[in-house]
mmCIF file of the N, C-alpha and C atoms, coordinates in Angstrom:
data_MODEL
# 
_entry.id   MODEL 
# 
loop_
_atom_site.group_PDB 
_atom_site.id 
_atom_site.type_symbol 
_atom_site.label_atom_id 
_atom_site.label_alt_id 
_atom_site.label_comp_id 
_atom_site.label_asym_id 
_atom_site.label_entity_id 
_atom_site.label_seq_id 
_atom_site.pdbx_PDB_ins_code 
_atom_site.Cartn_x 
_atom_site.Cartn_y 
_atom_site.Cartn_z 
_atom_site.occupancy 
_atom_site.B_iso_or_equiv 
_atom_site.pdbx_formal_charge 
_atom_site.auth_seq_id 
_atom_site.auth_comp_id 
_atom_site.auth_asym_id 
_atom_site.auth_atom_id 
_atom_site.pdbx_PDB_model_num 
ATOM 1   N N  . UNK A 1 1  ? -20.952 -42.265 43.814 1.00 0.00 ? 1  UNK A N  1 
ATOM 2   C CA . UNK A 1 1  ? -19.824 -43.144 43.594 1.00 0.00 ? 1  UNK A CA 1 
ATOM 3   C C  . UNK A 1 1  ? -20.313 -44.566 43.366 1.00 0.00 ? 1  UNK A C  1 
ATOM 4   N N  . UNK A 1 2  ? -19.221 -45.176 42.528 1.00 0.00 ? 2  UNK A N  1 
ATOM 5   C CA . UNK A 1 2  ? -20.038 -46.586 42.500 1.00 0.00 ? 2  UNK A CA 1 
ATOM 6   C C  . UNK A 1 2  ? -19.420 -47.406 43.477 1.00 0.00 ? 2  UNK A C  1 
ATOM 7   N N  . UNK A 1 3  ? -20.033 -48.664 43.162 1.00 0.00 ? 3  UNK A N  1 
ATOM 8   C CA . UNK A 1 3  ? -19.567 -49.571 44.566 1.00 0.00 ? 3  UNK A CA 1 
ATOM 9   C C  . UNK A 1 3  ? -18.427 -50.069 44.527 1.00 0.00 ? 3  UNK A C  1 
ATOM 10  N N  . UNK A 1 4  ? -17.730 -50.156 43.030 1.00 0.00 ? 4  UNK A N  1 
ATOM 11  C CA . UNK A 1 4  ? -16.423 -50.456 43.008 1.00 0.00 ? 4  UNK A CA 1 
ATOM 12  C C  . UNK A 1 4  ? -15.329 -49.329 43.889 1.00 0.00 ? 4  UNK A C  1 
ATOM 13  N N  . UNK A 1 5  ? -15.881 -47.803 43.254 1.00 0.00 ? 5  UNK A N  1 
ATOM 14  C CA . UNK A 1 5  ? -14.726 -46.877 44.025 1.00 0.00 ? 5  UNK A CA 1 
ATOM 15  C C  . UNK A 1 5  ? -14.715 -46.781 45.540 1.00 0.00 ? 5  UNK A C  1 
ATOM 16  N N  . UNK A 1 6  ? -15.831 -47.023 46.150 1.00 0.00 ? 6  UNK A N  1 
ATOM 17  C CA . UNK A 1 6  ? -16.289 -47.025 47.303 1.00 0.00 ? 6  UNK A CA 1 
ATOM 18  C C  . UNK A 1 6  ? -15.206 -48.290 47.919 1.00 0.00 ? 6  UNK A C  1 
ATOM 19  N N  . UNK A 1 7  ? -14.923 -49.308 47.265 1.00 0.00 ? 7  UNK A N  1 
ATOM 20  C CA . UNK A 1 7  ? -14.615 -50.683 48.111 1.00 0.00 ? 7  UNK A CA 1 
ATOM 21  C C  . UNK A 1 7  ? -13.054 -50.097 47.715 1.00 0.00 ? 7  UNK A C  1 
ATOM 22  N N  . UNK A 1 8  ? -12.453 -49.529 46.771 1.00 0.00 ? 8  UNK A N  1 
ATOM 23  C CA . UNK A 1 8  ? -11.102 -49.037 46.445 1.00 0.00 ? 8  UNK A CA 1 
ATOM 24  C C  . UNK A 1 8  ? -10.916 -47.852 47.327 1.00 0.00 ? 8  UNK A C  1 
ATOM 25  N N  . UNK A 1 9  ? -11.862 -47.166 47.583 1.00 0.00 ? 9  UNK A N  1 
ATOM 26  C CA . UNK A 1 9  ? -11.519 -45.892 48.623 1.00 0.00 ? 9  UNK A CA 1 
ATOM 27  C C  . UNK A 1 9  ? -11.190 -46.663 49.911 1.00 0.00 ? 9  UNK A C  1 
ATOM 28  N N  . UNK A 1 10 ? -11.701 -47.194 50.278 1.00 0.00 ? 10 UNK A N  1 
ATOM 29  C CA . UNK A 1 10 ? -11.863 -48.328 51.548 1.00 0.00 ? 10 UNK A CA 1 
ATOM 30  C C  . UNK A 1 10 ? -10.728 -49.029 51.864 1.00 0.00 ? 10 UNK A C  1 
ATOM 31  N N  . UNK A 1 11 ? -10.467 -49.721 50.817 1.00 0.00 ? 11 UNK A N  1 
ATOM 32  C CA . UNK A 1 11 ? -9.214  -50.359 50.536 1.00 0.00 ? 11 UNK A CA 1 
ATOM 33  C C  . UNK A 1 11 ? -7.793  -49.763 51.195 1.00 0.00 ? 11 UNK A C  1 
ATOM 34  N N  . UNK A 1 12 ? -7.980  -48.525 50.185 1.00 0.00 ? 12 UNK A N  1 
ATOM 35  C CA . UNK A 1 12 ? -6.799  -47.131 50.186 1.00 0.00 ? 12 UNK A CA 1 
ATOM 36  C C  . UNK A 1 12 ? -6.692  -46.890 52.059 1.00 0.00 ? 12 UNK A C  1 
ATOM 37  N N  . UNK A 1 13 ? -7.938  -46.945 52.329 1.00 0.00 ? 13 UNK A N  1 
ATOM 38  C CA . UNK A 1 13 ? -8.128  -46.317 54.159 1.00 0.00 ? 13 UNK A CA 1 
ATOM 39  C C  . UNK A 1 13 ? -7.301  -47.015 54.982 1.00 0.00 ? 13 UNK A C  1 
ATOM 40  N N  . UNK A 1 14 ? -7.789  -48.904 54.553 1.00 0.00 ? 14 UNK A N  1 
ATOM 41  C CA . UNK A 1 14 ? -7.292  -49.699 55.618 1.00 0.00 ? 14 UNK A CA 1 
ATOM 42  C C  . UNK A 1 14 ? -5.799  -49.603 55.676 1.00 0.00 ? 14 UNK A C  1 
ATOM 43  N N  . UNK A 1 15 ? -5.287  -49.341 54.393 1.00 0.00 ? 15 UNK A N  1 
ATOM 44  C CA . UNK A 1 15 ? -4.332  -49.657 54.019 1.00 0.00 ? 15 UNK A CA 1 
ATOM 45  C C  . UNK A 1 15 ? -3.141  -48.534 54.620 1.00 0.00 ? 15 UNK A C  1 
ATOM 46  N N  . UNK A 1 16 ? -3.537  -47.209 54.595 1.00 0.00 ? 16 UNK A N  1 
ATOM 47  C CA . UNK A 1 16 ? -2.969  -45.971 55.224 1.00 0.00 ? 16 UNK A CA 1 
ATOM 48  C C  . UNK A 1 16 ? -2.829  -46.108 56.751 1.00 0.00 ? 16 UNK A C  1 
ATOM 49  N N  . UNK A 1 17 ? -4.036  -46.942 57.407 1.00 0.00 ? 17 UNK A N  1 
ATOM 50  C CA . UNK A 1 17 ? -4.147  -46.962 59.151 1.00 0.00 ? 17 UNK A CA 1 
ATOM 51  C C  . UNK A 1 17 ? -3.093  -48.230 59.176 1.00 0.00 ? 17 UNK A C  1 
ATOM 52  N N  . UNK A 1 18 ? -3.050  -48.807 58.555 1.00 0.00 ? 18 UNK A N  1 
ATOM 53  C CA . UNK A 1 18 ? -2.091  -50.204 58.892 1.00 0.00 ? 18 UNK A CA 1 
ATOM 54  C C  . UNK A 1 18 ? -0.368  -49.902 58.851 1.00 0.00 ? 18 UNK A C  1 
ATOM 55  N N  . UNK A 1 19 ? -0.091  -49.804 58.294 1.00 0.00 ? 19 UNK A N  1 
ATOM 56  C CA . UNK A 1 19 ? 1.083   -49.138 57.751 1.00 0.00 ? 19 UNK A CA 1 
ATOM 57  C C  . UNK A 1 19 ? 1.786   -48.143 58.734 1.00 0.00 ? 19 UNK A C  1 
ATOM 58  N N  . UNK A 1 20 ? 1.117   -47.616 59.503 1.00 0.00 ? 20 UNK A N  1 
ATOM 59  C CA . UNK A 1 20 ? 1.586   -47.324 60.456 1.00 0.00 ? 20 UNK A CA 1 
ATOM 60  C C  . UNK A 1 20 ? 2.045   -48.091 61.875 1.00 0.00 ? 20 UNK A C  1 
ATOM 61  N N  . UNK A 1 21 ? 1.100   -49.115 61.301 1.00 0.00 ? 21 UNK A N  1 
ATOM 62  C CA . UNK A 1 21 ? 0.795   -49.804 63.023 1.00 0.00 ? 21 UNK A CA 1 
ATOM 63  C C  . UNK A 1 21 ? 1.496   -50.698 62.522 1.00 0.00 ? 21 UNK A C  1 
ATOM 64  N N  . UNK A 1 22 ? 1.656   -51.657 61.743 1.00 0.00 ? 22 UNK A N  1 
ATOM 65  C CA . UNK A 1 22 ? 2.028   -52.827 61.356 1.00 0.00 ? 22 UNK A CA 1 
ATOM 66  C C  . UNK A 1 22 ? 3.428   -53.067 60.696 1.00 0.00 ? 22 UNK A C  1 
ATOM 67  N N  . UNK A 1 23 ? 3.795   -51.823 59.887 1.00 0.00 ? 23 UNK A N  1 
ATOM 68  C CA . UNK A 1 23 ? 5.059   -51.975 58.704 1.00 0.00 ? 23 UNK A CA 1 
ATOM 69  C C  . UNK A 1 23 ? 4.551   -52.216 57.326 1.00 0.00 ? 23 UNK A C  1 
ATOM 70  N N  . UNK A 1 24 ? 4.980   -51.676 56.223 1.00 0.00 ? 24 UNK A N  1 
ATOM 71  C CA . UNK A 1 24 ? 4.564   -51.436 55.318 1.00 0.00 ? 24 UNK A CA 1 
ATOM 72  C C  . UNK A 1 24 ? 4.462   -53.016 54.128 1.00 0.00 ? 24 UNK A C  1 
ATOM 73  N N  . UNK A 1 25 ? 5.216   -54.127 54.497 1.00 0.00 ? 25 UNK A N  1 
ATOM 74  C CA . UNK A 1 25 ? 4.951   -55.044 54.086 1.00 0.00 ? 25 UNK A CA 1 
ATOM 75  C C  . UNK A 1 25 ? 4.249   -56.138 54.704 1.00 0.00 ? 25 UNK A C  1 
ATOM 76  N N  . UNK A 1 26 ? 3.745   -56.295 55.934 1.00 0.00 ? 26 UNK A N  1 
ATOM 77  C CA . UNK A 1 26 ? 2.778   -56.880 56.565 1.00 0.00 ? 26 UNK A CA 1 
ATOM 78  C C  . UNK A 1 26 ? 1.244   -56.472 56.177 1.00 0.00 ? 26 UNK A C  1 
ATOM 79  N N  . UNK A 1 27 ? 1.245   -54.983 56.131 1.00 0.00 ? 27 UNK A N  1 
ATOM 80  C CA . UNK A 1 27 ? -0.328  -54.299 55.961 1.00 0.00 ? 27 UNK A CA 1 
ATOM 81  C C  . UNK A 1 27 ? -0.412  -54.901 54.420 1.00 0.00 ? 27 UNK A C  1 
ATOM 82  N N  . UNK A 1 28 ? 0.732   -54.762 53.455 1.00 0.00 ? 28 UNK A N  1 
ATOM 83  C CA . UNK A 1 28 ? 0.295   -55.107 52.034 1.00 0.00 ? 28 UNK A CA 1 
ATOM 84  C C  . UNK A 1 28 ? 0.051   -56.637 51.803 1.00 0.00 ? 28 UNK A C  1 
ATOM 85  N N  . UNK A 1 29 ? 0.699   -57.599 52.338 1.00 0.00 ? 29 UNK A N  1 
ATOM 86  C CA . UNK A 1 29 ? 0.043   -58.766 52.967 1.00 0.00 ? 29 UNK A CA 1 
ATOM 87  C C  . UNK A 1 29 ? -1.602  -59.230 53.287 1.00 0.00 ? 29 UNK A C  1 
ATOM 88  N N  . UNK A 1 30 ? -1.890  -58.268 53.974 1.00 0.00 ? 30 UNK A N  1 
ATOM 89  C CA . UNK A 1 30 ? -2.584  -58.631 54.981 1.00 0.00 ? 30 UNK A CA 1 
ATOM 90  C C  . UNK A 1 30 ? -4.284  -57.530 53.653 1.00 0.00 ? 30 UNK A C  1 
ATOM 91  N N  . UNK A 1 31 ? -3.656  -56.514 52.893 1.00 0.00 ? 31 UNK A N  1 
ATOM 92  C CA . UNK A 1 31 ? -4.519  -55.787 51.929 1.00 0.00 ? 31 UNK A CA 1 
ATOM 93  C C  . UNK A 1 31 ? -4.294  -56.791 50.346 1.00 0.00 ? 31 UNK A C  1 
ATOM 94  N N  . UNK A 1 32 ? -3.385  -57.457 50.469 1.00 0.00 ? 32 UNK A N  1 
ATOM 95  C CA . UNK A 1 32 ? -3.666  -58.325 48.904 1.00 0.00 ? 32 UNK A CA 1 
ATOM 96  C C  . UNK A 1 32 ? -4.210  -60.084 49.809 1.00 0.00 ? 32 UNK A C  1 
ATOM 97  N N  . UNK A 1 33 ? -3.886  -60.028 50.693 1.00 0.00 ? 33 UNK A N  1 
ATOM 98  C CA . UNK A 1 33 ? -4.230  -61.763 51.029 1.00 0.00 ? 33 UNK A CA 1 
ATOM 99  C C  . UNK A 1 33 ? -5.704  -61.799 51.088 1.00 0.00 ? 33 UNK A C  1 
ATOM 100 N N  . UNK A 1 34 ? -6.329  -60.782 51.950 1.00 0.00 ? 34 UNK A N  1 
ATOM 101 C CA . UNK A 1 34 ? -7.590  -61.252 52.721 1.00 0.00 ? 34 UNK A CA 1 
ATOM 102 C C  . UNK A 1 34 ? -8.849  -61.081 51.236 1.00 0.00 ? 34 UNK A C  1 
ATOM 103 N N  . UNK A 1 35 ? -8.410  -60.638 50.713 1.00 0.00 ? 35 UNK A N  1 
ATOM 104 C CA . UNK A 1 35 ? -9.425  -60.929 49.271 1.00 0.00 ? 35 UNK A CA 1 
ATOM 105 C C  . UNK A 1 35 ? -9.214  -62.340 48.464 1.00 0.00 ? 35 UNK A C  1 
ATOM 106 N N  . UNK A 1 36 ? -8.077  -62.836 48.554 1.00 0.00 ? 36 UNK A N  1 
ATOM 107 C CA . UNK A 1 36 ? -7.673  -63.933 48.242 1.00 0.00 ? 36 UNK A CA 1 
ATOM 108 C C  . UNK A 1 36 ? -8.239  -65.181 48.666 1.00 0.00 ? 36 UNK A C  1 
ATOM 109 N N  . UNK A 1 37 ? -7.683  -65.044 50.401 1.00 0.00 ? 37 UNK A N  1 
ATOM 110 C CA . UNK A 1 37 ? -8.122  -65.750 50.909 1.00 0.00 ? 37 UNK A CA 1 
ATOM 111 C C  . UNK A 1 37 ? -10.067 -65.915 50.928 1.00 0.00 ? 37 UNK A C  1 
ATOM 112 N N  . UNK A 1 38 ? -10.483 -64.977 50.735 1.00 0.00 ? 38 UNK A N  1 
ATOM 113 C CA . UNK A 1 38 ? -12.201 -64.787 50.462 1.00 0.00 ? 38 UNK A CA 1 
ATOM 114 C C  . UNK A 1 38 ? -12.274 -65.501 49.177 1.00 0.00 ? 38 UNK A C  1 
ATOM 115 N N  . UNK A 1 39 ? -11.650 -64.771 48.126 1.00 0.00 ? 39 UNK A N  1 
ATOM 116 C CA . UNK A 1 39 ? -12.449 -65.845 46.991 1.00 0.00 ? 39 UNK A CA 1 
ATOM 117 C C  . UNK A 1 39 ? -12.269 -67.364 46.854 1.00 0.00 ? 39 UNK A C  1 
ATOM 118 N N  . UNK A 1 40 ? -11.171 -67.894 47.508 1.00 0.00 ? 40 UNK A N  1 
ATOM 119 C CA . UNK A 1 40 ? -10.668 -69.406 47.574 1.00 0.00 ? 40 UNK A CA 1 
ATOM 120 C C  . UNK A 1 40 ? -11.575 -69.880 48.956 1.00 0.00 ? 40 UNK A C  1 
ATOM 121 N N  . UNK A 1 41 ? -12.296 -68.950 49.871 1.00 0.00 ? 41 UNK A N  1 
ATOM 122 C CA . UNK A 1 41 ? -13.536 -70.158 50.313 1.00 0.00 ? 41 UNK A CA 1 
ATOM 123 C C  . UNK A 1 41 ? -14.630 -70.358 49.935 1.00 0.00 ? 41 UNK A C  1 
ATOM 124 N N  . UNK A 1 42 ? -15.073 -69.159 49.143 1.00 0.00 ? 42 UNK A N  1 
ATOM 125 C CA . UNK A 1 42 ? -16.116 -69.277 48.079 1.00 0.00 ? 42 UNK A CA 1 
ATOM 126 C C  . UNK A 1 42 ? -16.457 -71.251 47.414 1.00 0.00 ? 42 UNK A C  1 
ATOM 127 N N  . UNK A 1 43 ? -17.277 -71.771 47.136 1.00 0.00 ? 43 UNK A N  1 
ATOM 128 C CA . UNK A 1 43 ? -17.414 -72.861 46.919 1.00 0.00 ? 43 UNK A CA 1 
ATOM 129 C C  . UNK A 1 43 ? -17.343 -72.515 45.276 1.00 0.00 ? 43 UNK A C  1 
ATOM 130 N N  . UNK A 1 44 ? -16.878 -73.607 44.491 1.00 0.00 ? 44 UNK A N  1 
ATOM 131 C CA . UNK A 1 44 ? -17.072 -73.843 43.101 1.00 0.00 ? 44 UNK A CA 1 
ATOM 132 C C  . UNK A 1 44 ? -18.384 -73.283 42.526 1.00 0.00 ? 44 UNK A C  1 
ATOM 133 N N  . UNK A 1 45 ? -19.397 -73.569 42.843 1.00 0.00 ? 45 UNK A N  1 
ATOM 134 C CA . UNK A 1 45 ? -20.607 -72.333 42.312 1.00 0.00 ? 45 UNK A CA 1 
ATOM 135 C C  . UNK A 1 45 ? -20.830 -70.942 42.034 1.00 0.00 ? 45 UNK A C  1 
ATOM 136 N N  . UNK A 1 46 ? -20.553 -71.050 43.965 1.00 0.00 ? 46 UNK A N  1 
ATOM 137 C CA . UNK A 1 46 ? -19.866 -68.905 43.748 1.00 0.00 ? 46 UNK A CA 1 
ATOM 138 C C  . UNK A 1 46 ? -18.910 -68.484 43.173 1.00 0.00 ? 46 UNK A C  1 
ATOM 139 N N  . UNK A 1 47 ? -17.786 -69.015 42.949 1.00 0.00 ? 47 UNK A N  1 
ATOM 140 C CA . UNK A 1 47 ? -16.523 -68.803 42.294 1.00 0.00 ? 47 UNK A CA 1 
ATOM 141 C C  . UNK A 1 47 ? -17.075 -68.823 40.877 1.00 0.00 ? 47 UNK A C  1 
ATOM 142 N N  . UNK A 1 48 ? -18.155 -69.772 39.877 1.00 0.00 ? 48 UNK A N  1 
ATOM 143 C CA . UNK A 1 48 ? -18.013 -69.625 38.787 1.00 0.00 ? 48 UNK A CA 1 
ATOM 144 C C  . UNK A 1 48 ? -19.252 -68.335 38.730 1.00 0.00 ? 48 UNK A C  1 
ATOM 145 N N  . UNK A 1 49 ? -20.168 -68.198 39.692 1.00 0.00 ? 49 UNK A N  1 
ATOM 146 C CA . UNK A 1 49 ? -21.027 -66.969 39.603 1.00 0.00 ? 49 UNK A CA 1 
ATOM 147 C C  . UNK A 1 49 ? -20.301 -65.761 39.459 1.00 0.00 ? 49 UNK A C  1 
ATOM 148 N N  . UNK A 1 50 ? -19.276 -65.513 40.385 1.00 0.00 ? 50 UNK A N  1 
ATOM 149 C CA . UNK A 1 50 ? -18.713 -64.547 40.600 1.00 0.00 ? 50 UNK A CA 1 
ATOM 150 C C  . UNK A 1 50 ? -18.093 -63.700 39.534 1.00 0.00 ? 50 UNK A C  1 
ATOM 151 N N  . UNK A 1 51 ? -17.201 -65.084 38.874 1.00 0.00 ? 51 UNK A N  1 
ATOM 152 C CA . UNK A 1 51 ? -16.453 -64.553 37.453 1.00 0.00 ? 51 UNK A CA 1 
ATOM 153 C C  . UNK A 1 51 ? -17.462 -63.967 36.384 1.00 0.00 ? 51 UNK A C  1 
ATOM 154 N N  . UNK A 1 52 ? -18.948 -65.219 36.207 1.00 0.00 ? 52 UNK A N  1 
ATOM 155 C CA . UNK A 1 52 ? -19.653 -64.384 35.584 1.00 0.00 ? 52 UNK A CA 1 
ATOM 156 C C  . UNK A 1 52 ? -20.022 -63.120 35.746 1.00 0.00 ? 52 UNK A C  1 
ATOM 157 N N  . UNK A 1 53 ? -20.301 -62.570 36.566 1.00 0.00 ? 53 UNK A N  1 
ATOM 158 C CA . UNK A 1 53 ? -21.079 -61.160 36.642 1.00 0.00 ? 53 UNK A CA 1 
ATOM 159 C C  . UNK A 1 53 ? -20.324 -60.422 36.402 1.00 0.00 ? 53 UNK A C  1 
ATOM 160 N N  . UNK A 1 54 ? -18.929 -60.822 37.031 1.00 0.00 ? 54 UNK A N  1 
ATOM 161 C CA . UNK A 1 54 ? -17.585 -59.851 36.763 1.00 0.00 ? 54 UNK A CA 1 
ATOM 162 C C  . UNK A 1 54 ? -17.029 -60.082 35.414 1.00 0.00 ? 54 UNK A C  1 
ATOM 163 N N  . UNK A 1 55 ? -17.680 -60.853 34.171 1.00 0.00 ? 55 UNK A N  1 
ATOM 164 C CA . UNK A 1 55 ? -17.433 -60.726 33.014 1.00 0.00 ? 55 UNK A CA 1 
ATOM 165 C C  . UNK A 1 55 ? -18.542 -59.841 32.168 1.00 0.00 ? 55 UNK A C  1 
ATOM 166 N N  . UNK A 1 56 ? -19.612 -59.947 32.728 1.00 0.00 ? 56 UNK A N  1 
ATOM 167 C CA . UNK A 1 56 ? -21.151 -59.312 32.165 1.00 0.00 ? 56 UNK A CA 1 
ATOM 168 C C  . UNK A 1 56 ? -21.137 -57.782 32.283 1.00 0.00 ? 56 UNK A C  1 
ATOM 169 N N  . UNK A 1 57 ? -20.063 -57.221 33.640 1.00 0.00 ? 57 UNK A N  1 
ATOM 170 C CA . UNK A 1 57 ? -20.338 -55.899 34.056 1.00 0.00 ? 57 UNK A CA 1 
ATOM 171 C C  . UNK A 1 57 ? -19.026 -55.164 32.449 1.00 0.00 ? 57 UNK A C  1 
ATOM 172 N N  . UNK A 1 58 ? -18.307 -56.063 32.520 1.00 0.00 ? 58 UNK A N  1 
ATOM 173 C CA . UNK A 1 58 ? -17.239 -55.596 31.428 1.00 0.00 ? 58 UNK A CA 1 
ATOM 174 C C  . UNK A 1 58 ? -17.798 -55.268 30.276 1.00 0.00 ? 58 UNK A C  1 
ATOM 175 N N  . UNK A 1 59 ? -19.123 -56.074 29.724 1.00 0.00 ? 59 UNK A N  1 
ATOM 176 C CA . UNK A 1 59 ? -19.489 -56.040 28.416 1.00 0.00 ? 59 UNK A CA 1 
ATOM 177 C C  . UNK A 1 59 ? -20.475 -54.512 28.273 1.00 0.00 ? 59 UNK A C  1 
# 
């Protein structure tokens, strides 16, 4: 598997255990924010690294 499906399988996991515990719009919150919140502390360098590679893997 690659590392993308691996981090989407993962994803899918947290997302099934929460939802129970939490309510189904808190866990989706809490599964779309915390990537968010990761790339917005990233500093201006990593943020423009980031996009690159994630434009290079497309080509």
């Amino acid at each position: 598997m690659s590392k993308r499906v691996m981090i989407a399988v993962g994803g899918v996991a947290v997302g099934l255990v929460l939802i129970p515990l939490i309510g189904f719009l808190p866990a989706l919150l809490v599964l779309i924010g915390l990537p968010i919140v990761g790339y917005l502390l990233l500093d201006r360098s990593q943020r423009r690294r980031l996009r690159h590679i994630t434009r290079k893997e497309l080509h």
